[in-house]
N, C-alpha and C positions, 0 to 999 in steps of 0.2 A: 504493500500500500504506500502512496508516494503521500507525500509531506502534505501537499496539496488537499488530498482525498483526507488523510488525517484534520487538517482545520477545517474542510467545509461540513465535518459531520461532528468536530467538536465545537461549531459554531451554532447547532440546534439545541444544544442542550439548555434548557427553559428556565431564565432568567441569571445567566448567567454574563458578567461583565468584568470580561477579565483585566481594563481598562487599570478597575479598582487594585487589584494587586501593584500595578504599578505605583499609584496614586501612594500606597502605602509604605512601599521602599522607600519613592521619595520623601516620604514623610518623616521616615525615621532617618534620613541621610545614609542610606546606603547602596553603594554600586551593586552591582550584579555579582561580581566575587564577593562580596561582602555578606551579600544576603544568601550567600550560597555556604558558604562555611557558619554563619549566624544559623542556617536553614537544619544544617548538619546537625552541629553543636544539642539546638533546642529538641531536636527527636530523638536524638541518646539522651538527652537529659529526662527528656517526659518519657522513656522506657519503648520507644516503639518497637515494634518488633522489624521493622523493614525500616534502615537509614538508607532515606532519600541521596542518591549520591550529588545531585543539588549542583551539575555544573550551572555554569553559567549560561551558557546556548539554551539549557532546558530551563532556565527561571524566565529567558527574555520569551522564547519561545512561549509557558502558560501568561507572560505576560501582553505577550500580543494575538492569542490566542489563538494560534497556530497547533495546540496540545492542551486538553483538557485535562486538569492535575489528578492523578489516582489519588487512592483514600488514602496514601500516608504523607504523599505533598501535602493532602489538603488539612490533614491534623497538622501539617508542620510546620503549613503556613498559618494557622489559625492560632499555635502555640509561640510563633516566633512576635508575629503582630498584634495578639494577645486581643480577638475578634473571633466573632462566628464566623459562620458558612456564607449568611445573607450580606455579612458586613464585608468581607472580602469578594464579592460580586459572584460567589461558586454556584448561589441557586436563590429564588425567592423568598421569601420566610416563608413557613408554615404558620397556619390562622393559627393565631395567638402565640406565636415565638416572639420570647422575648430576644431582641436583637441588641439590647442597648448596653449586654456586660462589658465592659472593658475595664481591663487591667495594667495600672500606671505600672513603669520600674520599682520597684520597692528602695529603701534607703536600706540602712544597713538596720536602724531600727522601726523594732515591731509596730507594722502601724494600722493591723487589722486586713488588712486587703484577704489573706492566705483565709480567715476564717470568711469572708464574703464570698472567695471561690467555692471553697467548700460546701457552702450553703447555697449556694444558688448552684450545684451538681446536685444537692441529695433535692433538692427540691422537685427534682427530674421524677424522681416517687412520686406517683400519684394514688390515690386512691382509686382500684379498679371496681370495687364495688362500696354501695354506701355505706354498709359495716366496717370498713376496711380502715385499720389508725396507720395513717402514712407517716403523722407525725410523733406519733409512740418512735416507730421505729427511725425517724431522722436524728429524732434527740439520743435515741440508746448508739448511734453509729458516732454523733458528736460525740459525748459521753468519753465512748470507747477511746476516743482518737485524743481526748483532752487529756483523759488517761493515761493511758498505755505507757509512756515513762514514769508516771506520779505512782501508780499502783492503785488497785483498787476499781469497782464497777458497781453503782450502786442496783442496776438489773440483773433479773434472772438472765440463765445462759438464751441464746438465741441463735436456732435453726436458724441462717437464710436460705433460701430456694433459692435459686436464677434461672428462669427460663427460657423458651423463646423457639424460633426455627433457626437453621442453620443461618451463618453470617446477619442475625440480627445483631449480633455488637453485646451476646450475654457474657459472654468470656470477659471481653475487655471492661466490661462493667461490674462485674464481679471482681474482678483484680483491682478496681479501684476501691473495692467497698472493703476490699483484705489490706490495701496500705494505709487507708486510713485509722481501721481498728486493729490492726495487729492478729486479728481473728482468722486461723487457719482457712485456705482452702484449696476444698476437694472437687477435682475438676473433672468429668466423666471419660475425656477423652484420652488423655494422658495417664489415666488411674488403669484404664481396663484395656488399650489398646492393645497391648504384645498381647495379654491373654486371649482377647478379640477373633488379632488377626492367625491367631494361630489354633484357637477353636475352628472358625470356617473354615481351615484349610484342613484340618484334621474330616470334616465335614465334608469333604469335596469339592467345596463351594473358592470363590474367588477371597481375598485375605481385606481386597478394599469393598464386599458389598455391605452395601447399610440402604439396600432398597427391595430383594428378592424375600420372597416365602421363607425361608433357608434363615436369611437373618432375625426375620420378623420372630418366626416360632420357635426357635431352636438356639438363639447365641442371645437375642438382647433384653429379656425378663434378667439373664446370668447378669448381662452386663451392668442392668443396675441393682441386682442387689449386690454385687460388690461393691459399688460406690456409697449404694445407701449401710450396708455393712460398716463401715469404713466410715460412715457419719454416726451410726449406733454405736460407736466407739469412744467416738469422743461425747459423744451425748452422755454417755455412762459416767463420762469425767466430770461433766459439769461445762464442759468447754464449747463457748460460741463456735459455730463454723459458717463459713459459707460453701453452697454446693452449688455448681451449674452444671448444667446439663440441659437437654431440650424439655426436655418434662411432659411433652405435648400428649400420650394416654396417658400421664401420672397424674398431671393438675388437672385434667376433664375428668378423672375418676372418682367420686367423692368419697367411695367406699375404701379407694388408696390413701387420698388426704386425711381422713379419718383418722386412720389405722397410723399413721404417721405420727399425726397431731396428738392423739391418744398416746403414743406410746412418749414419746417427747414431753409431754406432761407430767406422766406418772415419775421420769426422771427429774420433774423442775427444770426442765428447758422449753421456751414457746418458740414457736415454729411460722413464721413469718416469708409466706412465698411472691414472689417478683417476678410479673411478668414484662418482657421485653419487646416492645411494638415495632417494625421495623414497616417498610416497602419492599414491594418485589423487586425495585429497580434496584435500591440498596443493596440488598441482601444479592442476588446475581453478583451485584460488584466485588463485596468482600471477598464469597464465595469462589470467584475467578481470582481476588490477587492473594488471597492464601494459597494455593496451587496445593490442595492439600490431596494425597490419593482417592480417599473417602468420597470424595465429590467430585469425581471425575461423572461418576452416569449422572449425576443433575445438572453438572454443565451441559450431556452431549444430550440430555432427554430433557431439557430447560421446561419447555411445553407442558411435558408430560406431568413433570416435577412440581410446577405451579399450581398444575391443577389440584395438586393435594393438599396445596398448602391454604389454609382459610387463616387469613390477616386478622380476621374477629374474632379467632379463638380467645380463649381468657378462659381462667382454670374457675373451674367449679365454690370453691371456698371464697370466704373473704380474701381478699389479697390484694397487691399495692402493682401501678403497673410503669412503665419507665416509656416514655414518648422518644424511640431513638430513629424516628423516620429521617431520613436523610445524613443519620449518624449526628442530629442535633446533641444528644445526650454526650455522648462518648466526647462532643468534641470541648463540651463545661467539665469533664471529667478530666482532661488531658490540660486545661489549663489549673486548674485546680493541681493536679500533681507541681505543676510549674510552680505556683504560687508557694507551696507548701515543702517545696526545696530550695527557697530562699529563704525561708525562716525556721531552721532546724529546730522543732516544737521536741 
């Protein structure tokens, strides 16, 4: 595909004005190498898992909009310039996104900014149903994080859930919820995968399927109760965790949340589940720049794949849900980190 064909179809993409990016190096006085090693710098710093390699050709390039920036340019630009999505021209706002956080330099002293990031991330919790205490559990995450060097937690332990479909952004949202409280977590993919891929293949079956009869019946009931094992664990301790995974037949089960909730209980820990709301267009994206084996047949059966997936789900119990359409959430998450490693709390 020639250069050409790459900007006239990153030129459709719907409210996007790449214009802005520029507008914002100059703002901050910075050349194109400048904003290139700045660019570097801020997405090791926020933990991405992909450093943008940020030449110079490719900043002027999403600047003149010739190349439409992937999901870790655009956390790195939004982490460097200390702006949303909408603010840096990437896409329109969503009805009702707030666009207006920004975040000065900080001095060397403490001057609040780091708990403003924070708090305008957890506030990305919502209440999914009307029973549902978002803000129970915003203060028990403060709490933890205010904590966690001082000692001491005036809450019961606390199950989190994180749910979601594939490349909703639950992983990278969960990881934010474990740096802030120091509260382990147990991540479904990484916990059960050798076991996994070496069950199917003992099976006959292929080592990356996670969409045939073969996986469905026979490997993935295994697959979480090892994780949820593995969270009985620490439950016994007394010890907060958080847990992601898709959850999608666990949270529509209510006869499974029950049995969860119930048994979490009886140990003096509540159980507090998160669902993760993402776009089809979103979710495709992540899904294609993780390149992960697992999700090879939903890239090549995209179609097919979609059709299963219902964006309305929402799990059966009370629970709290996180608006991460267009990676809004994940991208107050990723400055919030920033924030909160200039003020070693």
């Amino acid at each position: 595909m020639t250069t050409a064909e790459v900007g006239s179809m990153a030129r459709v993409r719907l409210g996007w004005r790449p214009e802005k990016l520029r507008q914002q190096r100059e703002a901050h006085g910075l050349t194109l190498e400048d904003a290139g090693e700045r660019l570097r710098l801020v997405a090791e710093q926020a933990g991405l898992k992909n450093i943008p390699a940020a030449h110079p050709q490719t900043i002027w390039q999403h600047e003149q909009g010739e190349i439409y920036p992937g999901p870790d340019y655009r956390r790195a630009y939004c982490a460097l310039y200390r702006a949303t999505d909408p603010q840096l021209g990437f896409r329109n706002p969503l009805p009702g996104e707030d666009t207006a956080f920004a975040l000065t330099p900080m001095s060397s002293t403490n001057n609040g900014t780091h708990v403003l990031a924070v708090e305008r991330a957890l506030h990305r919790i919502a209440p999914g149903t009307a029973d549902a205490d978002s803000m129970s559990l915003q203060q028990r995450i403060m709490d933890a994080w205010r904590r966690r060097h001082t000692g001491g937690d005036p809450h019961r332990p606390s199950i989190v859930l994180v749910g979601g479909f594939a490349g909703s952004g639950k992983t990278e949202f969960a990881r934010f919820l474990t740096q802030l409280t120091g509260w382990p977590l147990l991540d479904k993919d990484p916990l059960t995968r050798p076991l996994v891929e070496r069950l199917l293949v003992s099976l006959g079956g292929d080592p990356n399927d996670r969409h045939t009869d073969l996986y469905r019946n026979e490997v993935r009931a295994l697959e979480y109760d090892c994780l949820m094992q593995a969270a009985y664990a620490n439950v016994a301790c007394g010890i907060s965790t958080v847990l992601t995974a898709p959850f999608i037949a666990e949270m529509a089960d209510e006869a499974w949340m029950t049995r969860l909730i119930n048994r979490c209980r009886a140990q003096g820990v509540d159980v507090s589940p998160i669902w993760v709301c993402c776009d089809a267009e979103s979710m495709r994206e992540y899904i294609g720049f993780r390149s992960a084996a697992r999700d090879a047949w939903k890239l090549a059966n995209w179609n097919d794949y979609i059709a299963t997936v219902d964006t309305g789900l929402r799990p059966v119990v009370p629970h709290l849900v996180v608006d991460n359409r267009m990676g809004a959430a994940i991208s107050l998450a990723d400055q919030a980190r920033l924030a909160l490693a200039e003020v070693r709390v």
